[in-house]
Residue, then its C-alpha position, 0 to 999 in steps of 0.5 A: x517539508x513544507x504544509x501543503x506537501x503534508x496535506x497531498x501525502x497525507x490524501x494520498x496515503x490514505x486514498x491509495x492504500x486500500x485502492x489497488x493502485x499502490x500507495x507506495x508508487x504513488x508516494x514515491x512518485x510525488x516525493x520524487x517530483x517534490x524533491x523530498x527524501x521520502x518526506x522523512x521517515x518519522x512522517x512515512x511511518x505516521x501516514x501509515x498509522x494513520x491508514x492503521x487507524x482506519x481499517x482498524x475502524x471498520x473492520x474492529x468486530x473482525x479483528x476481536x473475532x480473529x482471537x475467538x476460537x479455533x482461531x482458523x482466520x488468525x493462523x491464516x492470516x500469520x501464514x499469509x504474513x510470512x512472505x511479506x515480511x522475508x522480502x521486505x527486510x531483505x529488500x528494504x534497502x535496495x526499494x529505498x534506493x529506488x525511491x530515493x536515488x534510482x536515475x530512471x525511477x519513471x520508467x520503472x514505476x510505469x512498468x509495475x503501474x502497467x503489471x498491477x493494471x493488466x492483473x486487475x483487468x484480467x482479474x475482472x474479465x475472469x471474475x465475471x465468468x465464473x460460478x463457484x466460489x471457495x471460502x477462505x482456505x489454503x487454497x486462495x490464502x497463500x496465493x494472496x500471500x505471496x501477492x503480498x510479498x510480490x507488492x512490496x515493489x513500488x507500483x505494485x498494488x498490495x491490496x490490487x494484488x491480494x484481492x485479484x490473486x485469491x480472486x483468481x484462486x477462486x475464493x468468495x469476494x466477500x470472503x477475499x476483500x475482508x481477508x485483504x483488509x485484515x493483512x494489511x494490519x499486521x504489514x502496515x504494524x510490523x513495518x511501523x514498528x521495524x522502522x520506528x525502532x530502527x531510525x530512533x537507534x540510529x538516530x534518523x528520526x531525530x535528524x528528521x526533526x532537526x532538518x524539517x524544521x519547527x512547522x514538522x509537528x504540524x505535518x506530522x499531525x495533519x498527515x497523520x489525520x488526513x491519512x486515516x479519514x481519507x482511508x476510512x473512504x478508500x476502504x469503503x469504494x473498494x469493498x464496494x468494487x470488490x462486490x462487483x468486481x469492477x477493476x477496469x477503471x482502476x486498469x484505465x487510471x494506472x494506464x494513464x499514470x504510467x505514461x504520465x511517468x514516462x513522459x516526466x521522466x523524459x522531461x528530466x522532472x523526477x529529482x533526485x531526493x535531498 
């Protein structure tokens, strides 16, 4: 891996990550134009420590509040944890061979970049008309739930997901937009600390470092730092779309995104990662 290609993951990550465009798609869409293997595994689990850092930064009152009683937002938000975490283990695998292997990896991102628009743009059409809001309830928190779970598939928006489906739900968007937030933490953790266990048992991390070579420890570092400052602004667009739920240009970006897929992957530019 080379410095430069640190620096765009890195802004990418944190740009992505709490905008409802899918990190994940994005980081599989440049790794594969790089003809990188998910820019190794060690520096994917930095970046997103990094997004960690940042939404820990702004959202630290509502984190501490989570262990006050009566503790009705930490159940919630273990509830609303649950379903991400089934389908990530079972699933891993086969969405890391998509990423890495997949011959039409193109298309396939177009098709869930064009899902996540189409949910977004209806998602503000409907916002717009009503009226009533609910707090933050059973209601709107499984939904958003098992949104979550649905967004382990690249392309498909973790938070783009779980905001339009407890918006959908008819939950508050204040209420909404910080609970999206708060279930990034336990995902982003639960994952840091899954993959960081397993590749240093299997050796995997180690390799990254014997196979990136000595400039490694630099986009480790630089990934990791961009990652968090770029997100602390990402995190802030996007409350301030929340507000007033404007998700159309979102809509028209990812759009565009899926045809760009499509066109490189007609054009044969998606390598095969090495």
């Amino acid at each position: 891996m080379e410095i430069w290609q640190a620096v765009v993951l890195g802004l990418t990550q944190g740009l992505t990550e709490f905008l409802p465009v899918s990190s994940s798609g994005h980081l599989v869409f440049l790794q594969r134009i790089f003809g990188i293997s998910e820019g190794g595994l060690f520096f994917n689990i930095i970046l997103h420590l990094g997004t960690l850092v940042a939404v820990c930064a702004v959202f630290w009152r509502d984190i501490l509040a989570l262990f006050k009683k009566p503790f009705h937002t930490f159940g919630f938000l273990v509830i609303a944890s649950v379903p991400a975490a089934i389908v990530g283990f079972l699933l891993e695998d086969i969405i890391d061979g998509w990423g890495q292997n997949f011959e039409y990896i193109g298309v396939l991102l177009a098709v869930f970049f064009v899902i996540t628009a189409s949910v977004l743009f209806a998602t503000e059409m409907i916002a717009k008309k009503r009226q009533n809001e609910l707090p933050l309830c059973w209601r709107t928190v499984i939904p958003m739930g098992l949104a979550q779970a649905v967004a382990v598939l690249p392309g498909i928006s973790r938070s783009g997901s779980t905001i339009c489906a407890g918006t959908l739900a008819g939950g508050k968007s204040e209420d909404i937009a910080k609970f999206s937030f708060l279930m990034s933490i336990p995902v982003i953790l639960g994952s840091f600390v899954y993959s960081l266990i397993k590749g240093l048992v299997k050796g995997e991390i180690q390799q990254d470092f014997i196979d990136n070579g000595a400039t490694y420890g630099w986009c480790i570092a630089l990934g990791f730092i961009i990652s968090a400052l770029v997100g602390l602004f990402a995190v802030k667009i996007m409350l301030k779309a929340i507000q007033k739920a404007n998700y159309k240009w979102f809509s028209l970006y990812l759009v565009l995104l899926a045809i760009t897929c499509v066109v490189l992957q007609c054009c044969g530019l998606f390598k095969i990662a090495v």
